[in-house]
N, C-alpha and C positions, 0 to 999 in steps of 0.2 A: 534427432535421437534424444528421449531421455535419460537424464544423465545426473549425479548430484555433483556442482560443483564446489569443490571443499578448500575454499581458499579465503583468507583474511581480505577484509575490504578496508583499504585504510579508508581514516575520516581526512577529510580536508582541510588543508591549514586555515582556520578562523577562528574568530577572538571569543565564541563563546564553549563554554564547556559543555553543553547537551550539543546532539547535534541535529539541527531543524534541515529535514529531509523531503523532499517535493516529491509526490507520488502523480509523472505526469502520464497523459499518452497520447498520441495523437489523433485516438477518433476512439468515440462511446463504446460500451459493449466488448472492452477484452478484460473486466474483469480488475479496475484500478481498486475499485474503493472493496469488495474482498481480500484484495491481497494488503491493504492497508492493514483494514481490521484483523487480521492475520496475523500480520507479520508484525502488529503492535503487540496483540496479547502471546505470542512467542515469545519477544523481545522480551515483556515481563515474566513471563513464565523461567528466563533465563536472569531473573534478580535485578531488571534492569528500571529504573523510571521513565514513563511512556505518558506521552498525552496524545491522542490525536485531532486534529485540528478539521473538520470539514469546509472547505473551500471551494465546493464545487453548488456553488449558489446557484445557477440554474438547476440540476438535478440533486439535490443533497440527498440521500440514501446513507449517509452515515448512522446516523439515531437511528434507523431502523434493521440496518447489519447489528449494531448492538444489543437488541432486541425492543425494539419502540420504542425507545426512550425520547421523552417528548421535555427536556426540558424547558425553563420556561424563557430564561437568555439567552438570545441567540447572538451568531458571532455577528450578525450584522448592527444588532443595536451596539456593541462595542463598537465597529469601525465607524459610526456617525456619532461617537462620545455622548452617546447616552446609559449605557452602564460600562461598571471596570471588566479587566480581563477576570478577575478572580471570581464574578458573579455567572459570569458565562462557562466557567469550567466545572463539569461534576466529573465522582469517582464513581466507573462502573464496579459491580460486586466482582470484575475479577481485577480490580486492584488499578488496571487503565484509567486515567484520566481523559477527558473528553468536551469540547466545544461542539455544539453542531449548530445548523446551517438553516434559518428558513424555506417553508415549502411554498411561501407565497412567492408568485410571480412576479410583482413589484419590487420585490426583495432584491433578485433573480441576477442584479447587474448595480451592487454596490460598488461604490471607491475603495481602493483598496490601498490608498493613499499612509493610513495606521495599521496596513497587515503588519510591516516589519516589526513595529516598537511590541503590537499584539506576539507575536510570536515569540518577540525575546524574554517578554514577561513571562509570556505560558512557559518557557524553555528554565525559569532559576527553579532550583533542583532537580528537574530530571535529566535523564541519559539522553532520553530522544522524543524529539518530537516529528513528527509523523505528517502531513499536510495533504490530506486528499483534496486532488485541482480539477478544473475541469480537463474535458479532453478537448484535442482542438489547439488552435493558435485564432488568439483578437488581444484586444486592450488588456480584458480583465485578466488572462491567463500569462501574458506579458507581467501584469503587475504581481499577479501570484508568484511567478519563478523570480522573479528582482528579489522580493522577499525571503525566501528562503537559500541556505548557506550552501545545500547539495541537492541532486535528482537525479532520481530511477524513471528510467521510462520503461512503459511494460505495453507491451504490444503483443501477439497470438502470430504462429504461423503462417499466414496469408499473405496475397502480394497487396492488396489493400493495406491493411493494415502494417506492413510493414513499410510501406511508401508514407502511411501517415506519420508512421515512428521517426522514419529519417524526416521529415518535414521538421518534427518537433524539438528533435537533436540538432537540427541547423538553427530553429531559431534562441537553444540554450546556447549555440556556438556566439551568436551574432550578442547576444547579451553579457555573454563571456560572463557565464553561470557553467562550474564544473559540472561532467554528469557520471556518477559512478559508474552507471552502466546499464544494463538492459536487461529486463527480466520477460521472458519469452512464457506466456502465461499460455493454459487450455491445451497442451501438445497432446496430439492424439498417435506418434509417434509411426505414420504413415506415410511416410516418404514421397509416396507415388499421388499423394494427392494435399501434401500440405512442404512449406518449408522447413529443409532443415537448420541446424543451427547455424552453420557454417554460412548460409547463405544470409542468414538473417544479420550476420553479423557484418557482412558484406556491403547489403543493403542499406543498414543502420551508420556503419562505420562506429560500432561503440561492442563492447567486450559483452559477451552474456554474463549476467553474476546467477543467474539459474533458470532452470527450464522446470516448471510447473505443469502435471499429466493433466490430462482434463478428467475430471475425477465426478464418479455421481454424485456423490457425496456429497459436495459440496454445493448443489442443488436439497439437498435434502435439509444440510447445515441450513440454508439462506430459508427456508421454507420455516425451520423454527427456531430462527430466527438468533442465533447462535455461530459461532466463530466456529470454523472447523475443526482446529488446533484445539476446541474443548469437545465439539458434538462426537468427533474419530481423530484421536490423534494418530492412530498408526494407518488413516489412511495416504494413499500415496501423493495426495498434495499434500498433506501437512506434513511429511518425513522434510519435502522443498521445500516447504517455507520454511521451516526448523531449520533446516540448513542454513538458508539464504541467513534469517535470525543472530546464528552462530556465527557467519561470516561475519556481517556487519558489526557484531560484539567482538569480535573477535578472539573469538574461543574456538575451543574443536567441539565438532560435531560426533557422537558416536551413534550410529543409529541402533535402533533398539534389536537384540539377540531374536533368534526365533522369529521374524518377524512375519513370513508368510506363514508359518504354525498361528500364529496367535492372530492375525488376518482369517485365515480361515476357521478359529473357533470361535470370533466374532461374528461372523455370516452364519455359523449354525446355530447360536444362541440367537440372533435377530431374526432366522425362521421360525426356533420354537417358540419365540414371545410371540 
């Protein structure tokens, strides 16, 4: 069942002041590095400092959730100490900061041996940094979570995928890497052919911190190439991730008055354009 839930996420006891947060999952395709870029420019949208970090070097899709951005340092020339962290980071125009990830193959399966000291540089002055990982369990995803201080894992109602979630969650147990909890992404809120929370959380063995509708939308947002949280923010994934947002900040959430009044004079204004 869709649901918003409205609850403070603490941070975890560690020594630095942003918090470096691992956005993992346990198999491709339920939507990790969206809800990254999401829930970063949220996060700032809520006054907060935000960098996000792409570390999903076989498929990096970060730079292009941003809208193509091609910079020219990538995070791998950092971790083989050939440029600094501060060459590898730009500010998108909505105020995020950003590393991404090469698209070459070769690239595809770096040491991640200097993620940590990279992340804690990236992390003096902001609130949060953000770490989109691969999906899966091997070496380099192993080294990804060492590196980071907390993690979300986000997995889709399925028995699939939700059997890869628990995989993922036993190997952050086995690392004794804390994980906040579990964000149930894409819910088509159909009982009779998908899981519910309850069960997922069963499965998982880790608390939901929110459940995300499956929204067109955000097909539409990824098309041009834009964060949903800007393309519609009153639509019904971005009200969850604003939430999840506010959780993690830990602020209240009020969601916006009127809201399916103003949902539906959005849809007849985007018929008469």
């Amino acid at each position: 069942m869709i649901g918003f839930i409205n609850k403070k996420i603490q941070k975890i006891d560690v020594m630095n002041e942003a918090r470096i947060i691992g956005i993992i999952s346990g198999k491709g395709g339920v939507g990790k590095t969206t809800l990254t870029v999401n829930l970063g420019m949220a996060l700032k949208n809520l006054g907060n400092d935000v960098t996000l970090i792409d570390a999903d070097f076989s498929a990096s899709n970060l730079g292009v959730y941003l809208g193509q951005y091609d910079h020219p340092v990538k995070i791998q020339k950092v971790l083989r100490g050939e440029a600094r962290v501060d060459q590898a980071i730009f500010r998108h125009p909505t105020g995020v900061k950003a590393v991404t990830s090469s698209k070459s193959i070769n690239q595809a399966e770096p040491s991640t041996a200097m993620l940590r000291d990279i992340l804690e540089t990236a992390s003096k002055g902001e609130d949060f940094v953000l770490v989109d990982c691969p999906p899966g369990i091997g070496t380099t995803v192993e080294g990804i979570i060492e590196a980071c201080d907390e993690l979300i894992v986000v997995t889709m109602p399925t028995q699939t995928a939700s059997v890869n979630a628990a995989q993922i969650m036993q190997e952050c147990r086995m690392l004794e890497k804390p994980v906040l909890g579990t964000v149930l992404n894409k819910v088509e809120d159909n009982p009779e052919k998908e899981l519910v929370n309850r069960e997922v959380e069963m499965m998982t063995d880790s608390n939901l911190l929110a459940t995300i509708p499956y929204d067109q939308k955000m097909k539409e947002s990824l098309f041009e190439n834009t964060a949903l949280v800007t393309y519609d923010p009153l639509s019904p994934a971005s009200i969850a991730i604003k939430q999840l947002a506010a959780n993690l900040s830990g602020e209240e959430y009020e969601r916006p008055k009127l809201l399916k009044a103003k949902r539906k004079m959005n849809r007849i204004k985007s018929i008469l354009n």
